[in-house]
GUDREN-282234 format. One record per residue (C-alpha): residue number from 1; x, y, z negated. Coordinates in steps of 0.5 Angstrom, whole numbers, m for minus. Layout:
BEGIN
R    k      X      Y      Z
R  NUM      X      Y      Z
...
***
This chain:
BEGIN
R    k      X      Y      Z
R    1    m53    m89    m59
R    2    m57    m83    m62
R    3    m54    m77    m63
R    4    m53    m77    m71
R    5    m51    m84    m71
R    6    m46    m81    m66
R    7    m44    m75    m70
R    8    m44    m79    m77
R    9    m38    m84    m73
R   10    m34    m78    m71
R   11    m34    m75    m78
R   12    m32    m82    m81
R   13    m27    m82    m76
R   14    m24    m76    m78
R   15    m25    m78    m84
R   16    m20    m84    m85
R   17    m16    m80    m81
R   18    m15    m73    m83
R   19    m18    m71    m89
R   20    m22    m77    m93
R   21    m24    m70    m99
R   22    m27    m66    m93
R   23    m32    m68    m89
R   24    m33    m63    m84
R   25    m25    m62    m82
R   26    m26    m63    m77
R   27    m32    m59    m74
R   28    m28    m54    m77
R   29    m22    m55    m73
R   30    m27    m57    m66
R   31    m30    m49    m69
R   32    m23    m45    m69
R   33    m21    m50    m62
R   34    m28    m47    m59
R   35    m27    m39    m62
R   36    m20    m40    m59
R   37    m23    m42    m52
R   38    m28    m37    m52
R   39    m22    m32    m53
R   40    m19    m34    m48
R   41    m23    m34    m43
R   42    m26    m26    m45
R   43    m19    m24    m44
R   44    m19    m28    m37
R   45    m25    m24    m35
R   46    m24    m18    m38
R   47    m17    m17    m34
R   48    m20    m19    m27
R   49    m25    m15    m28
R   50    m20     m9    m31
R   51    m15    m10    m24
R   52    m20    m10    m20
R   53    m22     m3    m21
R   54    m16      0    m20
R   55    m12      0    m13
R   56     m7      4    m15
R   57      0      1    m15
R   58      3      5    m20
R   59     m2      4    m25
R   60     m2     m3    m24
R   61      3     m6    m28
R   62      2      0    m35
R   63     m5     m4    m34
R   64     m2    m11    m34
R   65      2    m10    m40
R   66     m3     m6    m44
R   67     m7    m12    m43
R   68     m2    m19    m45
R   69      0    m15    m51
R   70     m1    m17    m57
R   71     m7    m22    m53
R   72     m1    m27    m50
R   73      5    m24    m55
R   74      9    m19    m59
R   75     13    m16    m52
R   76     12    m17    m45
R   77     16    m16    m39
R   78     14    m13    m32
R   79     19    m15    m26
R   80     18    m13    m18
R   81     22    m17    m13
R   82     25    m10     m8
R   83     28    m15     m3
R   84     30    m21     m6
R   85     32    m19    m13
R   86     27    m18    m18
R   87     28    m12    m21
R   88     25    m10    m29
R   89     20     m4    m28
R   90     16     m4    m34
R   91     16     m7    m42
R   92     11     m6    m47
R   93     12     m9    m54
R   94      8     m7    m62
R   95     11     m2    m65
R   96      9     m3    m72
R   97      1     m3    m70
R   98      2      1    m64
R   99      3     m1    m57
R  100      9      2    m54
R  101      9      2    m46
R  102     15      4    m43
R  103     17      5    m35
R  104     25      3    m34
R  105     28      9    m31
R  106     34      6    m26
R  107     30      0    m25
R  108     36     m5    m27
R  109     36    m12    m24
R  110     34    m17    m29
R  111     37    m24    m32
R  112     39    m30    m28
R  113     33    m33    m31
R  114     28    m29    m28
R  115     31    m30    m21
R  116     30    m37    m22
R  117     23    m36    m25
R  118     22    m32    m18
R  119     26    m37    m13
R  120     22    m43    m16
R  121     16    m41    m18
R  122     16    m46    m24
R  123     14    m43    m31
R  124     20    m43    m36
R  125     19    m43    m44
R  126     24    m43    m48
R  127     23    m45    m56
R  128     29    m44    m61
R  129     35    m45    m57
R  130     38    m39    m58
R  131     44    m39    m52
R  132     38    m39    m47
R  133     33    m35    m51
R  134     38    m29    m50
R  135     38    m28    m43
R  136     30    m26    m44
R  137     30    m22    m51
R  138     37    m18    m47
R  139     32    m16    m42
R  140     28    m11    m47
R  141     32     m4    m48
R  142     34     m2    m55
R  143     34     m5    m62
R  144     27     m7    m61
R  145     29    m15    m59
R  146     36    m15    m65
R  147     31    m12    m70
R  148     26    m18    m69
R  149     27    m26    m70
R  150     25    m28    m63
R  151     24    m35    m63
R  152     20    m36    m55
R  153     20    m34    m48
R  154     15    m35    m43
R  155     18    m33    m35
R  156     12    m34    m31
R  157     12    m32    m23
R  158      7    m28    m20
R  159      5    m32    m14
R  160      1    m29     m9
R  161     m4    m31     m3
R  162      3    m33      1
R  163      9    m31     m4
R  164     12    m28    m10
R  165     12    m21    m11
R  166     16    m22    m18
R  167     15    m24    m26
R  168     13    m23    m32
R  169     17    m25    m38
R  170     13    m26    m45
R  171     17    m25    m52
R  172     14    m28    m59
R  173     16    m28    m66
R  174     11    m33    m68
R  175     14    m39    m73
R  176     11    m44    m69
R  177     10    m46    m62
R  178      7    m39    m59
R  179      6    m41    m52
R  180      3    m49    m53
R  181      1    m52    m46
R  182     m6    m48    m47
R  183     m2    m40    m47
R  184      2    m43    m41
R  185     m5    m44    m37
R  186     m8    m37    m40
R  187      0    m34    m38
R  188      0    m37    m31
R  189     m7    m35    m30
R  190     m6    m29    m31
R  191      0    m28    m27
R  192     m4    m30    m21
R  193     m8    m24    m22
R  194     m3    m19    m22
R  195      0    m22    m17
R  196     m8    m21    m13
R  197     m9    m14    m15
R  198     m2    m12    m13
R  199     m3    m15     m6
R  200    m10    m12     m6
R  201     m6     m5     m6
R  202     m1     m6     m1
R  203     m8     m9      3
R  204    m12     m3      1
R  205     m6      2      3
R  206     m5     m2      9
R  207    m11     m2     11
R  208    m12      7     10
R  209     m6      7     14
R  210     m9      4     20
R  211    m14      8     20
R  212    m10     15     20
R  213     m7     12     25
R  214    m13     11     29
R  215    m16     17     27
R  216    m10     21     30
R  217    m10     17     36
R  218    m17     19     37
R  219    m16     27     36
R  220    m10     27     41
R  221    m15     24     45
R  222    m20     27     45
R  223    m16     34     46
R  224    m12     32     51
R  225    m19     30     56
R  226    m22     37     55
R  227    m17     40     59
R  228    m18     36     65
R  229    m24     37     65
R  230    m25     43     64
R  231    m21     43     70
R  232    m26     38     73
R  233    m32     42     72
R  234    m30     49     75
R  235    m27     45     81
R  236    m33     43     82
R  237    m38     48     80
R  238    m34     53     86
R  239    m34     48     90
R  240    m42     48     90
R  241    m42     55     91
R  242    m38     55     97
R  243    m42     48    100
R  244    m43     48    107
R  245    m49     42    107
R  246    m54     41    102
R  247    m49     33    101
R  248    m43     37     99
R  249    m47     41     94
R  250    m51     35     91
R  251    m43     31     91
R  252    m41     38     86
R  253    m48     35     82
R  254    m45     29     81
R  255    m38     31     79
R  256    m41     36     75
R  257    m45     31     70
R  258    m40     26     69
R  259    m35     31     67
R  260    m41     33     62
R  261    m42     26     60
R  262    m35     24     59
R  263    m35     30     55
R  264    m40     28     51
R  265    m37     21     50
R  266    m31     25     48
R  267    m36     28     42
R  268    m38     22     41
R  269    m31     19     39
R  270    m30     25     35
R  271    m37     25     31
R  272    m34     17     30
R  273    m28     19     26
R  274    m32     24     22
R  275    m37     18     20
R  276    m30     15     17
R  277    m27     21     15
R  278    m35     23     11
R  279    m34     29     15
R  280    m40     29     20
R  281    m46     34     20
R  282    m52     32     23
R  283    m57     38     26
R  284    m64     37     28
R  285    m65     41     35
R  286    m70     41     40
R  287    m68     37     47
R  288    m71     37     54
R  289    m73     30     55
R  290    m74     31     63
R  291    m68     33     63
R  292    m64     27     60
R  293    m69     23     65
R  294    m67     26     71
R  295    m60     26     69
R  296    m61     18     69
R  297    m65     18     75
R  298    m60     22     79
R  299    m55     17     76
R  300    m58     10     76
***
């Protein structure tokens, strides 16, 4: 079938069954479902590319929360599991046409709810039943939640790469149906991502402790070979003085450069913890090829 014959059927259905006064209905309603989906997926976008830029534990979750709200709902609530229970570390809500992000000082332990949502994974929402909706709209502080008429609850897990490291809860005052299957998606979405981020920084923070540690490693290492050899290279260097034979003086030779070679192997490990600590310097100097040449020789 040609395309405008397409078009005019479905503008006829629509027709008989919505509105037989308006013909473009539905194209309206296909534009605002349209704009509504771009919408979406900016926001998706725009967080991803948001968290990524930050491995800062601490700003995590002000950044999170800075971006749910109003985007997803009115109020948005942050909780880490420490051990087994999810603790509340962050809220924010819209006061007036200000965001208003506030950290939890004593970290309270949160509702029966979100310890559900954490130990299941599964989304919660909760529309207009009043009895449930409490324990959701109790988890934010003050009179904020009594002085609006909530009417939703959103509980998503923030489900990482191998586990859960906790939850979100999202609040809104919308007449309405607020949080339709397509917000569940975008909210669960989202959630994965924090969860990402913050499993990018305990990786990322992980990973600077190992280095330090081989760092470290290295530089009593490379100190505590210097002494010994020093030793071994003036034992040597005497025992070439006091050489009876031309052999004995060619073995205190030999000692002598594969104590300097092991030095210089010790220089080497130090210069490699430079290159990842951004701390080496580079020289340009003058070296006696034959020399090396004849070392190798000597060795070989």
């Amino acid at each position: 079938m040609p395309p405008s014959r397409r078009f005019s059927r479905r503008v006829g259905v629509a027709l008989t069954e919505k509105n037989l006064d308006d013909p473009f209905e539905e194209l309206r309603i296909q534009d605002e479902q349209l704009s509504k989906l771009q919408s979406r997926l900016r926001f998706l976008a725009d967080t991803g590319l948001a968290l990524s830029q930050t491995l800062e534990r601490q700003a995590i979750p002000d950044l999170a929360l800075r971006l749910a709200v109003p985007t997803i709902a009115d109020c948005a609530i942050l909780h880490l599991l420490r051990g087994d229970a999810p603790q509340r570390i962050a809220w924010a809500r819209l006061e007036g046409e200000e965001l208003e992000i506030e950290r939890f000082a004593s970290q309270p332990r949160s509702s029966p709810a979100v310890h559900r949502v954490c130990d299941t994974g599964i989304t919660e929402v909760v529309c207009g039943n009043a009895q449930t909706l409490t324990e959701f709209t109790a988890l934010a502080e003050g009179s904020w939640a009594r002085d609006r008429q909530l009417n939703a609850a959103l509980a998503i897990a923030l489900q990482g790469r191998t586990q859960r490291l906790g939850a979100i809860v999202f609040l809104s005052a919308a007449p309405r149906d607020p949080f339709d299957d397509e917000v569940r998606l975008i909210a669960e979405d989202f959630g994965q991502r924090i969860a990402l981020a913050l499993e990018n920084e305990t990786l990322s923070e992980q990973n600077q402790r190992e280095v330090a540690a081989r760092e470290q490693i290295m530089a009593v290492v490379s100190h505590d070979l210097k002494s010994p050899l020093n030793a071994i290279g003036l034992s040597a260097a005497l025992i070439g003085e006091t050489a009876e034979s031309e052999q004995q003086q060619k073995n205190s030779a030999n000692i002598r450069r594969s104590a300097s070679r092991i030095e210089r192997l010790i220089h080497d490990l130090c210069d490699f913890a430079a290159i990842h600590a951004d701390a080496l310097h580079l020289e340009l100097e003058s070296v006696f090829v034959v020399g090396i040449l004849r070392e190798l020789a000597a060795t070989a």
